[in-house]
C-alpha positions as protocol buffer text, in pm:
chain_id: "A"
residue {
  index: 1
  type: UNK
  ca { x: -7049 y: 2620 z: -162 }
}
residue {
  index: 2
  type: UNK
  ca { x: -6803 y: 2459 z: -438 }
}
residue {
  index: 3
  type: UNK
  ca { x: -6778 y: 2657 z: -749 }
}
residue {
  index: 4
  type: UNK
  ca { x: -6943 y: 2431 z: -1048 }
}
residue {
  index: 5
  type: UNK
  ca { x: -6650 y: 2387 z: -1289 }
}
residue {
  index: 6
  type: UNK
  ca { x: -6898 y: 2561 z: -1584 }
}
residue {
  index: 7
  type: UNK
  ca { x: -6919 y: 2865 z: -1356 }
}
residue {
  index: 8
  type: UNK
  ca { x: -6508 y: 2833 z: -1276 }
}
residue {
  index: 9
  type: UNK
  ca { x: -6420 y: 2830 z: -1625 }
}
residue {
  index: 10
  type: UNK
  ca { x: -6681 y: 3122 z: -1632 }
}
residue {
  index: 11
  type: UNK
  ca { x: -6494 y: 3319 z: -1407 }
}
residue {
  index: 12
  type: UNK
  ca { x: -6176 y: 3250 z: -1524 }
}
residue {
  index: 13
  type: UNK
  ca { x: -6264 y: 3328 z: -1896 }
}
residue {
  index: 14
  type: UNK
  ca { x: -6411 y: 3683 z: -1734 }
}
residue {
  index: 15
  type: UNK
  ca { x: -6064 y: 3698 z: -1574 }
}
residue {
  index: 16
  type: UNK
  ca { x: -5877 y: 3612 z: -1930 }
}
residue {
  index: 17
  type: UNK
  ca { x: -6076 y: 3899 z: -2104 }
}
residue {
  index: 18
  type: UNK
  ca { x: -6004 y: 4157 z: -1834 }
}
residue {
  index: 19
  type: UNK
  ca { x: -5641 y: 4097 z: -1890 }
}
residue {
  index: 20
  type: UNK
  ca { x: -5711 y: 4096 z: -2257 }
}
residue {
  index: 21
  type: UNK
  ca { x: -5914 y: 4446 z: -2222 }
}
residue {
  index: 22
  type: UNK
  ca { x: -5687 y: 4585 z: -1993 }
}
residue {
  index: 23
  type: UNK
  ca { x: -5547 y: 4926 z: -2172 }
}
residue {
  index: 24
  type: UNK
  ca { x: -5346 y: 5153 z: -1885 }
}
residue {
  index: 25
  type: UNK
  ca { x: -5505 y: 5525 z: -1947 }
}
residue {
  index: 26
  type: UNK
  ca { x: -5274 y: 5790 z: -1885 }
}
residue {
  index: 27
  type: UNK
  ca { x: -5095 y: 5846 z: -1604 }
}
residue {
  index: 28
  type: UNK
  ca { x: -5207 y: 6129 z: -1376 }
}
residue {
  index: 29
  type: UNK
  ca { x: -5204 y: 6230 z: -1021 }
}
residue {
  index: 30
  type: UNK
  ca { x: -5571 y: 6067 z: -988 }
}
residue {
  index: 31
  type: UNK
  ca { x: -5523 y: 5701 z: -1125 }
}
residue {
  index: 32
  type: UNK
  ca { x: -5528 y: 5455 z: -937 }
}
residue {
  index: 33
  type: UNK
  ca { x: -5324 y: 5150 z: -955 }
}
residue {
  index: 34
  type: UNK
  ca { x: -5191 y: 4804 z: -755 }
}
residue {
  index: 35
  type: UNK
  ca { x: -4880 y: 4602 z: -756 }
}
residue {
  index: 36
  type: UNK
  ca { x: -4977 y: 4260 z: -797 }
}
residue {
  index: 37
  type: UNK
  ca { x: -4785 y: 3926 z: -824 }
}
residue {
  index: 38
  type: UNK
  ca { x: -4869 y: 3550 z: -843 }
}
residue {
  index: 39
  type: UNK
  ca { x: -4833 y: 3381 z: -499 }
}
residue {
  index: 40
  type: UNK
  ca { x: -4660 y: 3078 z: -653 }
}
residue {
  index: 41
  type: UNK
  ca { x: -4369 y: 2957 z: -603 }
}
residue {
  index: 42
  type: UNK
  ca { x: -4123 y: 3092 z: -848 }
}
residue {
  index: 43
  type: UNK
  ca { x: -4073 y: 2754 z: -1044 }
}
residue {
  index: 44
  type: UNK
  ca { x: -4396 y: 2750 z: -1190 }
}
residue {
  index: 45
  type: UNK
  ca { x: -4449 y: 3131 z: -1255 }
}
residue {
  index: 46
  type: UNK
  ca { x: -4513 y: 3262 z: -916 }
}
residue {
  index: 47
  type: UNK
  ca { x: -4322 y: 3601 z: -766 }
}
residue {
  index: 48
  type: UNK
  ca { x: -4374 y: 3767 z: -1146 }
}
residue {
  index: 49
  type: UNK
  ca { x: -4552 y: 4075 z: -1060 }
}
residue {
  index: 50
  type: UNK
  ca { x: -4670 y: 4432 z: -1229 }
}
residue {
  index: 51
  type: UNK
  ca { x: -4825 y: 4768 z: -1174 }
}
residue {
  index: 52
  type: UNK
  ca { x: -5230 y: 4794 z: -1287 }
}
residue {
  index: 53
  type: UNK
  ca { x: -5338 y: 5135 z: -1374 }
}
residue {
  index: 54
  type: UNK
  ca { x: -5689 y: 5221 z: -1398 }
}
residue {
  index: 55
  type: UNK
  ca { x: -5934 y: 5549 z: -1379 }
}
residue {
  index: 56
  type: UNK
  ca { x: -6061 y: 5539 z: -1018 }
}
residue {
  index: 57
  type: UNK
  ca { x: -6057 y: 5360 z: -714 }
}
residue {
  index: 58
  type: UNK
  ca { x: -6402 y: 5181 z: -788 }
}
residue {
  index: 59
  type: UNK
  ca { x: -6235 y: 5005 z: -1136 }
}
residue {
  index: 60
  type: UNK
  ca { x: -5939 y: 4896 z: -965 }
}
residue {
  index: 61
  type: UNK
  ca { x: -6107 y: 4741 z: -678 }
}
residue {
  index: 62
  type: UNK
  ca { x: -6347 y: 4581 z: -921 }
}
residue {
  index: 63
  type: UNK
  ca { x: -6047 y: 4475 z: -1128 }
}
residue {
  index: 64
  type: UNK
  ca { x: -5900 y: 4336 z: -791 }
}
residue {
  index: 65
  type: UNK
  ca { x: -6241 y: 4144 z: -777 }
}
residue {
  index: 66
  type: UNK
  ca { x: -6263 y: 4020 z: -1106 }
}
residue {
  index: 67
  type: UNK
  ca { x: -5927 y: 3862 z: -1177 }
}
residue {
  index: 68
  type: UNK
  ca { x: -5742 y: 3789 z: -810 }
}
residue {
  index: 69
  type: UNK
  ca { x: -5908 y: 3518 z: -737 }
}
residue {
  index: 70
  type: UNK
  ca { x: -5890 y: 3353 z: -1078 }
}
residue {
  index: 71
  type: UNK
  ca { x: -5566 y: 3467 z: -1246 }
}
residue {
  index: 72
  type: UNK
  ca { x: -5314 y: 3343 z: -1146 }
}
residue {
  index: 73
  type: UNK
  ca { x: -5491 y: 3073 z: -1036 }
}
residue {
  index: 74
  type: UNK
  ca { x: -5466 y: 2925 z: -703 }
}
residue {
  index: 75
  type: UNK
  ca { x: -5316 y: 2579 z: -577 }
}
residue {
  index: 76
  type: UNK
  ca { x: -5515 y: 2276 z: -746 }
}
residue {
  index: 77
  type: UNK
  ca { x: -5813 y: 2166 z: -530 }
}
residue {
  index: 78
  type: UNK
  ca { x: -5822 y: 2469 z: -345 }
}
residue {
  index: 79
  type: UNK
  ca { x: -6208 y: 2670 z: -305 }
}
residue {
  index: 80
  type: UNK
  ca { x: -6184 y: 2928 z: -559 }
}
residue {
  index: 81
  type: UNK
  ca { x: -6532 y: 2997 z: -487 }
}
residue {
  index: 82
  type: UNK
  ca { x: -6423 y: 3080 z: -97 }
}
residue {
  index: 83
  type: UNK
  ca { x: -6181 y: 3260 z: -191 }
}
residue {
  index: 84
  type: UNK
  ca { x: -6357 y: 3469 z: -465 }
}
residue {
  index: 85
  type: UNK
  ca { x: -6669 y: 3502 z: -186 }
}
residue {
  index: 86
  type: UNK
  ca { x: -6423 y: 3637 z: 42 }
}
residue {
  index: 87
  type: UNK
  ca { x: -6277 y: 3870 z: -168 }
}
residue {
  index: 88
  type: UNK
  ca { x: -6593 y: 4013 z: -282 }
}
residue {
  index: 89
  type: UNK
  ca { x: -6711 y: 4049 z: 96 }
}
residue {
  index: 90
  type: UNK
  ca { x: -6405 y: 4295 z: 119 }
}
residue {
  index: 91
  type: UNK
  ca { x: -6422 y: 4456 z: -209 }
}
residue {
  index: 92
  type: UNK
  ca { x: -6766 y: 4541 z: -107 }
}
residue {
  index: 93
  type: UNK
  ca { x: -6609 y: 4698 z: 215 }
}
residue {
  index: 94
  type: UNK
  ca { x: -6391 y: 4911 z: 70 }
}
residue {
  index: 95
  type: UNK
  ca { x: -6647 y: 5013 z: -175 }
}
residue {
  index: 96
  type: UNK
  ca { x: -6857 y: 5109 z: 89 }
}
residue {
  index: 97
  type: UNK
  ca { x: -6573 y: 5354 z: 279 }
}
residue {
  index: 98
  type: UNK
  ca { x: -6631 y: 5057 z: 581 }
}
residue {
  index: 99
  type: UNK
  ca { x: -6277 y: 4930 z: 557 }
}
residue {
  index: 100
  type: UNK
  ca { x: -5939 y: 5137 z: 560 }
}
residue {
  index: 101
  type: UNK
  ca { x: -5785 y: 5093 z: 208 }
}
residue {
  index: 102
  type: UNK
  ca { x: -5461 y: 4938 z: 368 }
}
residue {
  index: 103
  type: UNK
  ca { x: -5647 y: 4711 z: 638 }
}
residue {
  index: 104
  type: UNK
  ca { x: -5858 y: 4624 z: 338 }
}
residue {
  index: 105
  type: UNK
  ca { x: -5507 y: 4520 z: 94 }
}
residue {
  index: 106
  type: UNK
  ca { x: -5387 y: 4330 z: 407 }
}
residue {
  index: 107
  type: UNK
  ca { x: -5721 y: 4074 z: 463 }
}
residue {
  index: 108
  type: UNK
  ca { x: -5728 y: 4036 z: 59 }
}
residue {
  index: 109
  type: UNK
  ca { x: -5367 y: 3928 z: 55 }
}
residue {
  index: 110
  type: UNK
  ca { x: -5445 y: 3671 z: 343 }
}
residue {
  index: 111
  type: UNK
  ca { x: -5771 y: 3568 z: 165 }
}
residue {
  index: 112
  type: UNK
  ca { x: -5555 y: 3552 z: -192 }
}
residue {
  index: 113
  type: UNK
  ca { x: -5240 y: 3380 z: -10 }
}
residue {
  index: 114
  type: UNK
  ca { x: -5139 y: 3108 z: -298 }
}
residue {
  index: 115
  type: UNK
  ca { x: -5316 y: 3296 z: -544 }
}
residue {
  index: 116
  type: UNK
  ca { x: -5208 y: 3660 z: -566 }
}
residue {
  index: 117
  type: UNK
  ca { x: -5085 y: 3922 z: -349 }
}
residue {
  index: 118
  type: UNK
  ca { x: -5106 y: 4313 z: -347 }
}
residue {
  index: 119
  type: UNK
  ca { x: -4775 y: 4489 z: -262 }
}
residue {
  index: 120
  type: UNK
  ca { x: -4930 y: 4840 z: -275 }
}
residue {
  index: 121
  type: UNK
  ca { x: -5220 y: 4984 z: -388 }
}
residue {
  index: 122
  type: UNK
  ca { x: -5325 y: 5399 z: -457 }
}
residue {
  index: 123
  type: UNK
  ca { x: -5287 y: 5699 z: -673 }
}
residue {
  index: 124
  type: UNK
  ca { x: -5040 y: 5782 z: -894 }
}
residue {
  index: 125
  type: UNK
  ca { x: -4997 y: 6083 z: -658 }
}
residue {
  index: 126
  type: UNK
  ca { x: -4945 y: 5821 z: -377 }
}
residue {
  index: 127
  type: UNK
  ca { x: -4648 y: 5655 z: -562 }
}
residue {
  index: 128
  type: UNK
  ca { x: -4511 y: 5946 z: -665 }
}
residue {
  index: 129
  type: UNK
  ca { x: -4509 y: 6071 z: -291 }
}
residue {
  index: 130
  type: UNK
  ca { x: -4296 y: 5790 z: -170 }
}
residue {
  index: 131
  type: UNK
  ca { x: -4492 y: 5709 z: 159 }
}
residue {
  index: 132
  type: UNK
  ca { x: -4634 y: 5393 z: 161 }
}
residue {
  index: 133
  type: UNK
  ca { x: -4249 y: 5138 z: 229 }
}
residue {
  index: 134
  type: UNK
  ca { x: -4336 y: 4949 z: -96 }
}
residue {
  index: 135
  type: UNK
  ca { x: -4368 y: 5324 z: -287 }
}
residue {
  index: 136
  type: UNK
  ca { x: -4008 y: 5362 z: -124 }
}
residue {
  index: 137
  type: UNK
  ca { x: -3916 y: 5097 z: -276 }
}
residue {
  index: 138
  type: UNK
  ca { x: -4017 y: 5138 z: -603 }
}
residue {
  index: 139
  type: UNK
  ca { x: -3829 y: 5543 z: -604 }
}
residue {
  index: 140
  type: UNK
  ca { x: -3509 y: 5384 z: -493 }
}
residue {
  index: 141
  type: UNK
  ca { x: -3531 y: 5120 z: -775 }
}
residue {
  index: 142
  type: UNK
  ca { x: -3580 y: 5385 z: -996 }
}
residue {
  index: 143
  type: UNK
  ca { x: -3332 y: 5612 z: -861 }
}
residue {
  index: 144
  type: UNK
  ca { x: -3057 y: 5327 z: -912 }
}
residue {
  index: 145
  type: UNK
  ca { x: -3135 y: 5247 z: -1268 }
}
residue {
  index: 146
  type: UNK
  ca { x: -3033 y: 5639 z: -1344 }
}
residue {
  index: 147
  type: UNK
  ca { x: -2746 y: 5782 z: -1511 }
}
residue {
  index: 148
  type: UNK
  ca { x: -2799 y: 6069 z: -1294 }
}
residue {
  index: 149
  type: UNK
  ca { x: -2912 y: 5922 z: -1001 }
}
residue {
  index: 150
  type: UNK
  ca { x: -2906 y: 6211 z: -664 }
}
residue {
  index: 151
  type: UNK
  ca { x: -2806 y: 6019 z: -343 }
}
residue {
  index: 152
  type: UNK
  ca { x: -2943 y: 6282 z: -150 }
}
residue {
  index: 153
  type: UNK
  ca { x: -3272 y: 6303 z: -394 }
}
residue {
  index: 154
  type: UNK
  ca { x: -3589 y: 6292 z: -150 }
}
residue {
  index: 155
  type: UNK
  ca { x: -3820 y: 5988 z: -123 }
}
residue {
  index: 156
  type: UNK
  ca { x: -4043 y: 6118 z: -378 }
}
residue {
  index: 157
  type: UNK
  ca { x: -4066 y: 6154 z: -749 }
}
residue {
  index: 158
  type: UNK
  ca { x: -3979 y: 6560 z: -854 }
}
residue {
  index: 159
  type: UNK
  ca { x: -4075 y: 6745 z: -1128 }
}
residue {
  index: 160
  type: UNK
  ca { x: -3831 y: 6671 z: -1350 }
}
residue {
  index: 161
  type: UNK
  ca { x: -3823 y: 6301 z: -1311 }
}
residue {
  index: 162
  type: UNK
  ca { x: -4179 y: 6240 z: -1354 }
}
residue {
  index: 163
  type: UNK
  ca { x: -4217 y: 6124 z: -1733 }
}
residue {
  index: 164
  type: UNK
  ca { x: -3873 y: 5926 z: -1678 }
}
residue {
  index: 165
  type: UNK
  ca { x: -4041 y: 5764 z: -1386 }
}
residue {
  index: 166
  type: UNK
  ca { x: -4416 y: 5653 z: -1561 }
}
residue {
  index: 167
  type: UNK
  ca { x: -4164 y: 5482 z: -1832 }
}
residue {
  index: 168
  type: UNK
  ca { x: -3970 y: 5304 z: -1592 }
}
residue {
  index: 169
  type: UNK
  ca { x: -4275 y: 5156 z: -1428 }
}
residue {
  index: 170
  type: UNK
  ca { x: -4389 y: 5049 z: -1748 }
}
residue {
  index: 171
  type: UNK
  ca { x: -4167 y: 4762 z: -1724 }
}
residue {
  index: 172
  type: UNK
  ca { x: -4140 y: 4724 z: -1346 }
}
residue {
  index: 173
  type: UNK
  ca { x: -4152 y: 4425 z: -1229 }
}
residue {
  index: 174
  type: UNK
  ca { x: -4228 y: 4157 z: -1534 }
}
């Protein structure tokens, strides 16, 4: 079914004023979060990506639902309303504890392809714990940016580097 373009710019306007509502609570062991881009080529404002904090699991799957498929937006005269059907299919999964939350990322970043892709998504805790490759990632990046950076430091986030670490991701990635 093609997406009317009334209920397209309805979607997309819903998408807008998510972004526009979006306030990141405070960080604790408990929030969840993604790292999302825009599948674009780089040229016109793809690859520019950030970290999405929200309360629980069910708001940041909604959030995923919500604004994926519609911000950034996909290539021109591609089926948003596919696309957005399909994502909702797997939100709706993963809602439902029927789909493993990293099987789950993996068919919404084919779905999303050209539109928006998930790096990682999970708790704060998660990050933190450095054991998901892109949560590597994201420690080492941090690691290197510090004055006092320990090359033998483990791959997770101690005690004493925590608040250091929720500024730094502040800025990750945009």
């Amino acid at each position: 079914m093609k997406m009317s373009e009334a209920d397209l710019d309805a979607c997309c306007e819903l998408a807008n004023q998510v972004w526009q509502d979006y306030q990141t609570p405070e960080l604790n062991a408990e929030t969840w979060g993604l790292f999302s881009y825009g599948d674009a080529p780089a040229g016109i404002g793809g690859g520019v990506g950030c970290f999405i904090w929200l309360a629980t699991k069910q708001e940041m799957l909604q959030f995923a639902a919500k604004v994926l498929p519609y911000s950034p937006p996909g290539p021109l005269g591609s089926d948003v309303c596919a696309v957005a059907n399909e994502v909702n299919l797997i939100i709706d999964q993963l809602l439902d504890d029927q789909l493993d939350l990293e099987v789950g990322r993996e068919r919404l970043n084919r779905t999303l392809r050209h539109y928006s892709q998930i790096e990682w998504w999970g708790t704060f805790a998660d990050l933190c714990e450095g054991s998901h490759p892109y949560a590597e990632k994201v420690i080492q990046y941090f690691r290197a940016s510090s004055d006092d950076a320990d090359p033998g430091a483990p791959p997770s986030i101690r005690a004493h580097e925590l608040e250091r670490f929720k500024e730094f991701l502040e800025d990750f990635g945009a």
